[in-house]
N, C-alpha and C positions, 0 to 999 in steps of 0.2 A: 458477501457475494454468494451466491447460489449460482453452483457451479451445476454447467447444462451438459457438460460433458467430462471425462478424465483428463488430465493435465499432468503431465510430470513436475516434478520439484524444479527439474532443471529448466524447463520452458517459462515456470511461472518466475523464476527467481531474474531469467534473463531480460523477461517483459520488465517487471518492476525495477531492475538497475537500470536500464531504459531512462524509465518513467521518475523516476527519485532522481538519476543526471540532468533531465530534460527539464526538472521542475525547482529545482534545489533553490534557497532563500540565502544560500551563502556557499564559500566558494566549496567543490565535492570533495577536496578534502579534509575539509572541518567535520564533513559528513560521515567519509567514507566508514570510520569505525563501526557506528553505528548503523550504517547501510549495512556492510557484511553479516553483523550480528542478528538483525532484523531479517536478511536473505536467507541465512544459515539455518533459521527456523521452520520456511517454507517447508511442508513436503510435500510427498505428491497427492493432487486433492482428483478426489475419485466423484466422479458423476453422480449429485442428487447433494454432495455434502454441500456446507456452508462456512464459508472462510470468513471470520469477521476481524475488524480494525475496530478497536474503541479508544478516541483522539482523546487528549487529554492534554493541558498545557505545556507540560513538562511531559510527558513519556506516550507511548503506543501501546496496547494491549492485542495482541492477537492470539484469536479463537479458534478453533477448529470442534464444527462440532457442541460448540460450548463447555469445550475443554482447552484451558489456556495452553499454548505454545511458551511463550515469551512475552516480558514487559520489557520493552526498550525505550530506555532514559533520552530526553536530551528535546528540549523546546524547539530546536531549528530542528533536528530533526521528524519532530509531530508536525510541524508548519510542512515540512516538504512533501510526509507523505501524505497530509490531505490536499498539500497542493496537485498531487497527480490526479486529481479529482475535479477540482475546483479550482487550479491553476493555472500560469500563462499556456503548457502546453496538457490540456488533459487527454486521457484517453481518447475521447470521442467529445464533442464540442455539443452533439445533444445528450446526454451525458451528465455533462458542466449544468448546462440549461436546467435539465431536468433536478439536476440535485438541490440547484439555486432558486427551483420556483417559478423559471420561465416558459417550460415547458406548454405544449396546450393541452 
């Protein structure tokens, strides 16, 4: 994500506990560890930088920068957070479209 403007830690961590509840593939507390761990990492992302996710079937990698933060373990957990993407509740539903290809 290319971020178009600054964001504190605590904005972005509170969107994404949101979006990891709203999306979750099993119940949030199977999650929750792994949620915190993964929010914990968040910092504050400053205007022009780029925050990336790299899914994987077993774990999450996030970047900053392309400088890794954190790998957090855990298969339902990779499902959920690309589920806030491409699942039942995403961000933004053109978004979902766009990511999946139906975009015009």
């Amino acid at each position: 994500m290319h971020f178009l403007r600054d964001v504190t830690a605590q904005s972005t961590r509170e969107g994404w506990r949101e979006y990891l509840k709203d999306n979750a593939t099993v119940p949030w507390g199977e999650l929750q560890e792994s949620a915190e761990a993964y929010l914990s990492k968040i910092p504050d992302i400053k205007e022009g930088q780029v925050f990336t996710h790299d899914f994987y079937n077993d774990r999450v990698v996030l970047a900053l920068e392309n400088k890794v933060l954190a790998e957090i373990s855990g298969k339902e957990f990779s499902r959920t957070c690309l589920s806030t993407w491409i699942g039942k509740k995403p961000s933004t539903e053109k978004l979902k479209a766009g990511l999946l290809g139906f975009s015009d």
